[in-house]
C-alpha positions in Angstrom: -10.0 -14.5 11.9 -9.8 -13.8 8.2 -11.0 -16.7 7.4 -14.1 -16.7 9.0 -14.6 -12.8 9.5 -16.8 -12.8 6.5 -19.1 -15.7 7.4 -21.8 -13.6 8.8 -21.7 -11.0 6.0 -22.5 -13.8 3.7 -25.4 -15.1 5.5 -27.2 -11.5 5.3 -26.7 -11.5 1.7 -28.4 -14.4 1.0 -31.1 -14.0 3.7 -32.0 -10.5 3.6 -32.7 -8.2 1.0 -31.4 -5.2 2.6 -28.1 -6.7 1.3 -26.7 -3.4 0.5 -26.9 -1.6 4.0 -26.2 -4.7 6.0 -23.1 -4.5 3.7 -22.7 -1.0 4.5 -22.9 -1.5 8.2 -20.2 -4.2 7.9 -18.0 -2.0 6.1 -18.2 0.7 8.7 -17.8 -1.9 11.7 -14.4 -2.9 9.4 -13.2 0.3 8.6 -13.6 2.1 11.8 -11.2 0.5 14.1 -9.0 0.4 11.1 -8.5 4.2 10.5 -9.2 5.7 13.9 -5.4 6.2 14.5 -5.9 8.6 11.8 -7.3 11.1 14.8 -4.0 10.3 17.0 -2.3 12.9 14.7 0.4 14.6 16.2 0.6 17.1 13.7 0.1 20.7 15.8 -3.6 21.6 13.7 -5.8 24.4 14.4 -8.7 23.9 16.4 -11.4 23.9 13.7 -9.3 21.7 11.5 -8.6 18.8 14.6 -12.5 18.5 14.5 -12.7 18.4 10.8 -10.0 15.5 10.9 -12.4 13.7 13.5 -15.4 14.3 11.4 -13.2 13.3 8.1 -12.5 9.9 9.7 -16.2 9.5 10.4 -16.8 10.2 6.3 -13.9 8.0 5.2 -15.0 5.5 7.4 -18.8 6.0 5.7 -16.7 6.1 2.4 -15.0 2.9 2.6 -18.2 1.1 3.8 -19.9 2.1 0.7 -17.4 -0.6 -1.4 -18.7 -3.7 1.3 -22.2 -2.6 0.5 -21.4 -2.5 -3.0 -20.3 -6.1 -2.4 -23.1 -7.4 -0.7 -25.6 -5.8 -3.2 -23.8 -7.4 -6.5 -23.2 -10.7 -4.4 -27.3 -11.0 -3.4 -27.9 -9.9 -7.4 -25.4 -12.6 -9.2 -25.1 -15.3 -6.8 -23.2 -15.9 -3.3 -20.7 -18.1 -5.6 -19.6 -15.0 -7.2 -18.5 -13.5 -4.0 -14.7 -14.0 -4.6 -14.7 -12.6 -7.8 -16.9 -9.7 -6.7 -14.9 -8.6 -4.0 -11.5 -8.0 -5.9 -13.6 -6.4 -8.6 -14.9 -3.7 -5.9 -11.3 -3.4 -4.2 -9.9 -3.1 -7.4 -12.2 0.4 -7.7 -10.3 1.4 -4.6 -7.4 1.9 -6.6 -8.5 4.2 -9.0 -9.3 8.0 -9.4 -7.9 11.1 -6.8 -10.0 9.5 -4.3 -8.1 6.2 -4.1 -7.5 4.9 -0.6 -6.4 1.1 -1.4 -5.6 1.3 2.5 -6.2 -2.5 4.3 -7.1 -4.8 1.7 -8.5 -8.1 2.8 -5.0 -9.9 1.3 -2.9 -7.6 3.7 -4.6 -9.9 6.7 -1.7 -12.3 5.5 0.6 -10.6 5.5 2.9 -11.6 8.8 2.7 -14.9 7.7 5.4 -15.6 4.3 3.9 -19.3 3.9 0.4 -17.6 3.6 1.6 -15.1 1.0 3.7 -16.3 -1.8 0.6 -16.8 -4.5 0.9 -12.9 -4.2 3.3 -13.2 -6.7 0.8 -15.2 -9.1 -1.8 -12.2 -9.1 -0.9 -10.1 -6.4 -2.9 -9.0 -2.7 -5.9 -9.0 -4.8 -5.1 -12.3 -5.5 -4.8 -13.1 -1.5 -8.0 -11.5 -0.8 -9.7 -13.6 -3.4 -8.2 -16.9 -1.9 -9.6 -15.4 1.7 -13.2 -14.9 0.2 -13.1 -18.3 -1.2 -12.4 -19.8 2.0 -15.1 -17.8 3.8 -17.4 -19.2 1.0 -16.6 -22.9 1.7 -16.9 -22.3 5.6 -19.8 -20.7 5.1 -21.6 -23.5 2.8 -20.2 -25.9 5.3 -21.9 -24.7 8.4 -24.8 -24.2 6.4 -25.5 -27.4 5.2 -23.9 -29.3 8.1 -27.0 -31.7 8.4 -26.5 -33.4 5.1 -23.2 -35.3 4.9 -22.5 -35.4 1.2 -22.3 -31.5 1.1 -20.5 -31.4 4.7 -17.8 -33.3 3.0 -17.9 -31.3 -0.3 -17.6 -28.0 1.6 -14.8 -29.4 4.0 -12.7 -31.0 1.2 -13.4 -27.4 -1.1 -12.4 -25.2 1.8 -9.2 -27.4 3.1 -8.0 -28.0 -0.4 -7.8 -24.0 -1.2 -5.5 -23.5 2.5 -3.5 -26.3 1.2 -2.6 -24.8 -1.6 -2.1 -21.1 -0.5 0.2 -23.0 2.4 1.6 -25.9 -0.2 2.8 -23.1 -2.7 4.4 -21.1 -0.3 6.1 -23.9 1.4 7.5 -24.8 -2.2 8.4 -21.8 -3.0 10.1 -20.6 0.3 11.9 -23.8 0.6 13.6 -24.1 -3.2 14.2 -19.8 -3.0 16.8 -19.0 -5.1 20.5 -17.7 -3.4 20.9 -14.6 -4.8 24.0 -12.0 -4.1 23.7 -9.4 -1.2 23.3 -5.7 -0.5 24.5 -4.5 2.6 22.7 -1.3 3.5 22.1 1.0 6.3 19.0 2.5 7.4 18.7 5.9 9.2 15.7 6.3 11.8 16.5 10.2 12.9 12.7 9.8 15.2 12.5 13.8 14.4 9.6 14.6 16.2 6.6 16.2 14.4 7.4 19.5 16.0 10.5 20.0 14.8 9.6 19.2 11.4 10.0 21.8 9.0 11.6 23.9 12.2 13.6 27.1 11.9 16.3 24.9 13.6 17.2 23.1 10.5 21.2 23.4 11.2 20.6 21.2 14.2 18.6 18.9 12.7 20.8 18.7 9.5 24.0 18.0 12.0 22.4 15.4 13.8 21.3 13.1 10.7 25.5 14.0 9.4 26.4 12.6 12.8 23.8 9.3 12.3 25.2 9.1 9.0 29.1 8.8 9.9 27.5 5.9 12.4 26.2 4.2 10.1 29.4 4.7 7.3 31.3 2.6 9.9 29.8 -0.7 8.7 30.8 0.1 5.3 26.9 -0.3 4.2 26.8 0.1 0.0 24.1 2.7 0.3 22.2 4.5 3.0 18.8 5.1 2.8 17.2 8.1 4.8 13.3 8.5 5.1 10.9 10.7 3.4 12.0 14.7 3.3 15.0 13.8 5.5 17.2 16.5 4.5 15.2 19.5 5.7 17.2 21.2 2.1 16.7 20.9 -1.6 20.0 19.1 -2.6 19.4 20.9 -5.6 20.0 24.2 -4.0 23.8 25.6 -4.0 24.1 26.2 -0.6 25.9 25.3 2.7 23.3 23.3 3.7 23.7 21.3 0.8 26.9 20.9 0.5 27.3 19.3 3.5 25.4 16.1 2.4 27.0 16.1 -1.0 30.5 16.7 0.3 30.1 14.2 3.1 28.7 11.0 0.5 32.2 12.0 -1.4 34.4 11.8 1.3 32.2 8.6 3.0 32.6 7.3 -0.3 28.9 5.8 0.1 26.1 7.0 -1.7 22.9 8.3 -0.1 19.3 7.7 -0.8 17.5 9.9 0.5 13.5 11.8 0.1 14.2 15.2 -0.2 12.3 18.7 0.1 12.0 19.9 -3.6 10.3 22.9 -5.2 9.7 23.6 -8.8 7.7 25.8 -11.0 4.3 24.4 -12.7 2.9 25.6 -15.8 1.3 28.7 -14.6 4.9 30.1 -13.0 4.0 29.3 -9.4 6.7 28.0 -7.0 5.2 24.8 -5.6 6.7 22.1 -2.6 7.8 18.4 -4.8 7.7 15.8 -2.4 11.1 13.7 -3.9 13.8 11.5 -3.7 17.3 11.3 -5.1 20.5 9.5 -4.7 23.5 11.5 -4.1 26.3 9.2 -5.4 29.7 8.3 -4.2 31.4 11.5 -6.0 29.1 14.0 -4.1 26.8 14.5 -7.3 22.8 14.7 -7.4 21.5 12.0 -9.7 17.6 12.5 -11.2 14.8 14.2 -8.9 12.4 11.5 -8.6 8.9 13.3 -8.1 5.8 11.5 -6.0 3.1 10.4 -8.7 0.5 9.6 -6.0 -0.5 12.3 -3.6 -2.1 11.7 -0.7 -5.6 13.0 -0.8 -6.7 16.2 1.4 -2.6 16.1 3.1 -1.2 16.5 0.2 -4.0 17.3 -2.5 -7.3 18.5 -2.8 -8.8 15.4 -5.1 -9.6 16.4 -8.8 -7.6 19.9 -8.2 -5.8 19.1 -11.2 -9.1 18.8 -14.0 -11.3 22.0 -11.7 -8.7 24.5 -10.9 -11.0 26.1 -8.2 -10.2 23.7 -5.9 -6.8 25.1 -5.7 -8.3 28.0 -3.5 -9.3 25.4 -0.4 -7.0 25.4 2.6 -7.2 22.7 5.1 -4.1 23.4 6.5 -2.7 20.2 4.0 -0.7 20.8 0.7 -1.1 21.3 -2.8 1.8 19.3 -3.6 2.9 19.6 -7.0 2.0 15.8 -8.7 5.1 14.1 -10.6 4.6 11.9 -13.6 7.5 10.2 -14.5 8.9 6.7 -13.3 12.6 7.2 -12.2 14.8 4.8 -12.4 18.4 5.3 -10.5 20.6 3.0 -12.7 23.5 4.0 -11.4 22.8 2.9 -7.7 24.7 0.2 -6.7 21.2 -1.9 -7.6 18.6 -0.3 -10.0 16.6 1.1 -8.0 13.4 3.6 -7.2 11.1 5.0 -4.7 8.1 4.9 -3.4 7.3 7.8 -1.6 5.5 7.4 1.8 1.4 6.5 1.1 3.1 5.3 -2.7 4.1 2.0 -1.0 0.2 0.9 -0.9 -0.2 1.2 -4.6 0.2 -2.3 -6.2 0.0 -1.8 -10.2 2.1 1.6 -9.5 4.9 -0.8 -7.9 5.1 -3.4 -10.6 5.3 -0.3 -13.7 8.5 0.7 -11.1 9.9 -3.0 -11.6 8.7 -3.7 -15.6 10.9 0.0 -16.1 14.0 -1.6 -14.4 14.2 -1.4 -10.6 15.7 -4.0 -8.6 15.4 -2.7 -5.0 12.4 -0.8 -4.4 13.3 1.9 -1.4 10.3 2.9 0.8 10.7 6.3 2.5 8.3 8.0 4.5 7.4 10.3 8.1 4.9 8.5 9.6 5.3 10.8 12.8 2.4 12.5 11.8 0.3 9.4 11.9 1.2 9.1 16.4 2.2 6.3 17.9 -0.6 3.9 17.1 -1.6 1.1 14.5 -1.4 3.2 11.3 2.7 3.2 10.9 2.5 -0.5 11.6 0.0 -1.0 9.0 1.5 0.7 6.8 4.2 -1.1 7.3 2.8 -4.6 6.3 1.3 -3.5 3.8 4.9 -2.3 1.8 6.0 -6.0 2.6 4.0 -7.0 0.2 5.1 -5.1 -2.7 8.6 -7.4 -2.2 6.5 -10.6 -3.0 4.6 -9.2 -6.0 7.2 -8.3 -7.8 10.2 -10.6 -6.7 12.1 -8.1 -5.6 13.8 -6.8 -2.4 12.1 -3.9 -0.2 13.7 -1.4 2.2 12.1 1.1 4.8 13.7 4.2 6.2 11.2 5.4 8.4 11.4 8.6 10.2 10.2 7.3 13.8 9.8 3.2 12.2 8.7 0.7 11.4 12.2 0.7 9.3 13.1 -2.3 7.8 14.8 -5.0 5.5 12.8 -7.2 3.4 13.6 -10.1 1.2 12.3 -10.7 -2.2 9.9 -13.2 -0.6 8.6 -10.9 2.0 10.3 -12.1 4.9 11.2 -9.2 7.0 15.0 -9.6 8.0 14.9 -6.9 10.3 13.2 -3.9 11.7 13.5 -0.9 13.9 11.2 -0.4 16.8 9.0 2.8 17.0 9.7 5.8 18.3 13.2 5.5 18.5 16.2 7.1 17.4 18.5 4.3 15.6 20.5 2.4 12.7 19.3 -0.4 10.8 22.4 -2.3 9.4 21.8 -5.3 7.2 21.9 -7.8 4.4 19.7 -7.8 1.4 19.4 -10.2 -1.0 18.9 -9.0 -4.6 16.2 -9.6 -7.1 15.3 -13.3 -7.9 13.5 -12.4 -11.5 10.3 -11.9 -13.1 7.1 -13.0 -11.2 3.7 -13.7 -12.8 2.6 -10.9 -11.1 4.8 -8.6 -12.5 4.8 -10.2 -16.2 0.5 -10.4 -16.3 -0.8 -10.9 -12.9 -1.6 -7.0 -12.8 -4.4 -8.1 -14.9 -6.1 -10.4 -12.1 -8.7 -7.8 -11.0 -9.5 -6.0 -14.3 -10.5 -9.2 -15.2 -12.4 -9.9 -12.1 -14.1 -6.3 -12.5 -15.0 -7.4 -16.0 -16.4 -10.2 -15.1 -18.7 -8.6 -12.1 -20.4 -6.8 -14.9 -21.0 -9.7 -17.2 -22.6 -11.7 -14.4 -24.5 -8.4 -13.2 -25.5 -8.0 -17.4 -26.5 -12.0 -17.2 -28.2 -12.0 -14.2 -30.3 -9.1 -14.9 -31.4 -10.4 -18.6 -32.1 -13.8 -16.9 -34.6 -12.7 -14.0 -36.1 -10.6 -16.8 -36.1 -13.2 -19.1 -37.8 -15.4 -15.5 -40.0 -12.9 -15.3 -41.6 -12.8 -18.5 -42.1 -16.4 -18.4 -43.7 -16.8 -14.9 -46.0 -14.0 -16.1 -47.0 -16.0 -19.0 -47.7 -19.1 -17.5 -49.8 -17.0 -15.2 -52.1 -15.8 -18.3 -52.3 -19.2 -19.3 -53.4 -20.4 -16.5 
């Protein structure tokens, strides 16, 4: 229904001047069903903060909407033609600031289908989204202008040209993909539920992912990834906890890539939790603490705590996770490769600086048990697929409860766990295939568009001026 979801939208926006609510109101009909799972958390909250999680879904949900309305309103100002351009202009905001939720862009609609997607690695989902717009667009003129046959065939030729190529390219580019060599890796699900999470009964817990980990060694895997904070220890600690993972890689002779729980020291001497990831190689050592850059906001960070202090002081039972800052590479992985940490894996541009600074598997970890059992690990999910395509480079998933999974540098998902299950992804991955567009200057694509957005707005605005004066000289002349 992509492609003709937005039909309607377009219609109020060149009929009706209230473009910006009717916008608004589309937005929250969108972005509603979207996030609801958000209040199937399963994470044991207080009473007072379950209903401010109900009532947060209700404001995100109002947030998000705000973006469509922006949409509408530009759109009605410049022109419906601009509306593909103006739509990856206002996703693109999404990205930006403490606030960012770049959750279900319009491009991620796509993403089940492979043949659909591959122009992603051209300019990326924004890219996608702008192809689905522009579609809606020629539909939209078509039905419109349906009496007169010279536009009915202009309109029809315009929208079925722009499917053929999103399907041509992919076809082309799926059916000469390049061989590459082969990772075989191994995937641990442990399905931990949320209540035993950061449990006093850690030795259990620790003994049970050994045990999944000695399965999985069997198939002689070249790494094994474990989800986000799988552990339940700082590797960096020197401890018998520890040790057991570190002594276990050197005798497995595999190395482990795991999310770990981390704690460090900020600048004012405060001991604060690191969401991070490491590899413990084959001799038992720790390589470089990778640190999470983007923090999710209100779980794991009150927005803008780190430029007004203040906000430190508000507890809503989330974190104030210390923020990393550098890019890690892990060179000395069997493949380059580096993390993205849980909500990281919807971040587009934060992806491709991973790949530009060397990384040739990207490894996905994260504990969606908190999110319940309904659509928001499987979204999540689809949307990491595309991060493979992008950047032409092989993705895997180590979920806590799923979806784990093994992606090709195309985005065609090889395999995947089910949810809610304890298991052991074993597979096949092919390596890297080289530099994509995307990767090399596609990042650009909706900078550009958001530049653009404003030069229409500044041309349009200078132009019904410009109408303006005139009509209200001929007027006096009259």
């Amino acid at each position: 229904m992509a492609f003709v979801a937005l039909i309607p939208l377009l219609w109020v926006i060149q009929t009706d001047r209230r473009a910006f609510f009717h916008g608004w109101l589309f937005g929250v009909g969108l972005s509603v069903p979207m996030v609801w799972w958000l209040v199937t958390n399963s994470f044991p909250l207080r009473p007072f903060i379950r209903v401010l999680l109900f009532a947060g879904v209700i404001v995100l949900s109002g947030y998000l909407a705000l973006f469509h309305g922006l949409f509408a309103s530009l759109t009605r100002r410049i022109g419906i033609w601009s509306a593909p351009i103006v739509w990856v202009g206002v996703e693109m905001i999404r990205e930006l600031t403490d606030l960012a939720f770049p959750w279900g862009f319009l491009g991620y609609t796509l993403t089940p289908w492979p043949m659909f997607t591959q122009t992603a690695s051209i300019w990326g989902v924004y890219g996608l989204s702008a192809l689905v717009v522009l579609v809606n667009l020629w539909i939209y003129k078509l039905v419109k202008e349906w009496q007169d046959r010279r536009f009915r065939l202009r309109w029809g030729i315009l929208a079925t040209a722009t499917l053929v190529f999103m399907v041509g390219f992919g076809g082309i580019r799926l059916a000469t993909s390049k061989k590459t060599e082969s990772l075989k890796v191994a995937l641990i699900q442990p399905n931990v539920p949320v209540v035993l999470k950061g449990s006093g009964d850690r030795d259990s817990l620790i003994n049970a992912m050994l045990d999944q980990t000695r399965e999985a060694a069997r198939a002689r895997p070249d790494l094994i990834l474990y989800p986000e904070t799988a552990t339940f220890e700082d590797l960096t600690n020197k401890n018998r906890r520890a040790r057991s993972y570190l002594e276990l890689a050197d005798s497995m002779d595999i190395p482990i890539v795991t999310g770990i729980i981390h704690w460090v020291k900020d600048k004012d001497g405060r001991t604060r939790f690191a969401n991070s990831a490491t590899v413990v190689h084959k001799d038992g050592k720790v390589d470089s603490i990778y640190i999470k850059i983007r923090l999710a906001p209100f779980g794991e960070t009150i927005p803008f705590e780190h430029v007004l202090p203040f906000l430190r002081k508000i507890d809503v039972q989330g974190g104030h996770h210390y923020r990393g800052k550098e890019f890690v590479i892990f060179k000395k992985a069997p493949e380059p490769l580096s993390f993205l940490i849980c909500y990281e894996a919807i971040f587009p541009n934060l992806t491709r600086r991973f790949v530009v600074k060397g990384s040739r598997l990207l490894c996905a970890v994260t504990n969606d048990v908190w999110f319940g059992p309904a659509k928001g690990p499987k979204q999540h999910a689809e949307m990491a697929v595309l991060r493979a395509v992008e950047n032409g480079v092989p993705l895997i998933r180590a979920a806590n409860n799923g979806v784990s999974m093994i992606v090709d540098p195309y985005g065609r998902v090889l395999k995947e766990s089910k949810l809610l299950v304890k298991t052991v992804v074993v597979g096949e991955v092919p390596k890297a295939i080289g530099r994509t567009v995307y990767t090399s200057v596609g990042f650009l694509f909706p900078y550009l568009a958001a530049a653009a957005t404003l030069v229409l707005l500044v041309v349009s605005i200078v132009r019904k001026k410009r109408d303006s004066k005139q009509s209200a000289e001929r007027k006096k002349k009259e």
